[in-house]
N, C-alpha and C positions, 0 to 999 in steps of 0.2 A: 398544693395545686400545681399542674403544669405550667413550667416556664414559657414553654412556647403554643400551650392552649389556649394561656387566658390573652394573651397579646392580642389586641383588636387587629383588625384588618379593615385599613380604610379603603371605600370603593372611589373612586376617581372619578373626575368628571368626564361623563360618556358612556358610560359604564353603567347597565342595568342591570339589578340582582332580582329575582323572581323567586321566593320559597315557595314551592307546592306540597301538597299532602305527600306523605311517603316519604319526607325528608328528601326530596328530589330538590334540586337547588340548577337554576340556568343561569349564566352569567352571559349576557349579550356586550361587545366592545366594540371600538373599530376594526380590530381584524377577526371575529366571528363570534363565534356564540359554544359555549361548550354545559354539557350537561351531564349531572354524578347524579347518583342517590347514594346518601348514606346512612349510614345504621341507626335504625333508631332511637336507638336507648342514648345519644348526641341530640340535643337542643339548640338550636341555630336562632340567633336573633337579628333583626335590621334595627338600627335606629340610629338616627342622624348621620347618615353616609358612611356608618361602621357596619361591620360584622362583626359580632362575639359568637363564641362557639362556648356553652355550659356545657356539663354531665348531667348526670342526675346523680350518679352512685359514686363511692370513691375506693372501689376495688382497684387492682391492679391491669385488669382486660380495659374498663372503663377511663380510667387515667391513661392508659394507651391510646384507646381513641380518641380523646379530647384529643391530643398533641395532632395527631393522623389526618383528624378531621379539618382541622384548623390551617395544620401544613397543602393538604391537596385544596381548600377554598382560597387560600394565598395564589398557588399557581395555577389557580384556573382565572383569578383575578389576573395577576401578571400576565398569564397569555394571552387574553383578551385584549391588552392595551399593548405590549411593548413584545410577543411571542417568546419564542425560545430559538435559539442555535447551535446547536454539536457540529467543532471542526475538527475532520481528520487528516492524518498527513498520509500520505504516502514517499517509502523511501524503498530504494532499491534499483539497479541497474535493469534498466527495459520497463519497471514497474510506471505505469500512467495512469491518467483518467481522462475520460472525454464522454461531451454532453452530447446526447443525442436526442432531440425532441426534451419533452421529461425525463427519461431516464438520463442511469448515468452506464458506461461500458467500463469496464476494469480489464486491462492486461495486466495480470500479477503472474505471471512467469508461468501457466498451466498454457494445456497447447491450444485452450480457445480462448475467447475473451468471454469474460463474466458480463452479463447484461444484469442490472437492477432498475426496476420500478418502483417507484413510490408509491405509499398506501394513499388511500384521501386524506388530505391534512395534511401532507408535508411533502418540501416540494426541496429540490438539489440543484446545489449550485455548486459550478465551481471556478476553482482560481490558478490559473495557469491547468500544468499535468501532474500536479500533485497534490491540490488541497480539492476538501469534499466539503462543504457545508450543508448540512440537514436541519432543514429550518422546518416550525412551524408554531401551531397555538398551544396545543395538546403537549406537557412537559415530558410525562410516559409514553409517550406516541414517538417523540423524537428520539428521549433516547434508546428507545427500545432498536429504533432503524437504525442508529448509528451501533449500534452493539450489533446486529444484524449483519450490519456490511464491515466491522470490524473483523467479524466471525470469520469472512473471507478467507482472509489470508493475516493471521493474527502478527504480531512483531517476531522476531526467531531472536533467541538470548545470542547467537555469538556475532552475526553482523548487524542486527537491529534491523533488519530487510522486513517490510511489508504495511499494514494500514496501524495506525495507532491516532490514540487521541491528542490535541495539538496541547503539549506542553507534559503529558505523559512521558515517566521515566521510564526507559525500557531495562532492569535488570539484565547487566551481560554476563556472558560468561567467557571464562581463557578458554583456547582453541588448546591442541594438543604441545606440549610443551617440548618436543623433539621428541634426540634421541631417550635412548631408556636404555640400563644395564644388561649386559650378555650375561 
């Protein structure tokens, strides 16, 4: 059986879980409410402020989904109560960020500034002219934005110039080594 299928998932206090037909599952919190349907050959139980997630079958598709299943009800549980945040750094000479309203404005070295908006459900902060934080409930929602606005302008291997994740390693490379033989 999966290790991290059968592992309950406790719901917290505040926290409401709602199973409907269709395997559709709503998790209500203090910071919002988020809503999946999943597959149904997956069996979802409530009982005494847990979720367990069964199979039915014990093929290898089905052994995948338990774990799948059981992982995305965990982070819709966690978002619900405590969210999610992706920080980016920006490095680079000239390179900055700045809040405008919601959005955020990006000079990364092109001859305009990049403007980004946020989708609903996640919203941008930042800290000084160099960090981005992309917060919200949704765990796929953020990081999907934060991989979005990574895209930007990705790290470069020889000066490590551009948006990367906070604590990500940037693989360098040596620059040209001099002279070379006549």
């Amino acid at each position: 059986m999966s290790r991290i299928g059968r592992m309950p998932i406790p719901v917290p206090q505040g926290v409401d879980v709602r199973l409907e037909q269709n395997n559709t599952v709503t998790v209500k919190g203090p910071k919002g409410t988020l809503t999946q349907t999943f597959h149904p050959d997956v069996v979802i139980v409530q009982e005494d402020g847990v979720l367990q997630v069964q199979r039915q079958q014990e093929d290898g598709f089905h052994r995948s989904l338990h774990g799948l299943t059981r992982s995305l009800l965990n982070n819709m549980v966690q978002g619900v109560t405590a969210g999610y945040t992706k920080t980016l750094e920006i490095s680079g000479v000239g390179y900055r960020v700045t809040k405008d309203g919601n959005d955020i404005v990006l000079a990364l070295g092109f001859s305009h500034p990049v403007r980004v908006s946020p989708p609903a459900g996640v919203t941008f902060a930042t800290e000084g002219t160099s960090r981005i934080h992309v917060s919200g409930i949704d765990k796929q929602l953020v990081g999907e934005e934060a991989a979005n606005i990574r895209a930007i302008r990705e790290p470069e291997p020889y000066k490590g110039k551009g948006i990367a994740y906070r604590g990500e390693r940037i693989r360098r490379k040596a620059g040209k080594t001099g002279k070379g033989k006549k």
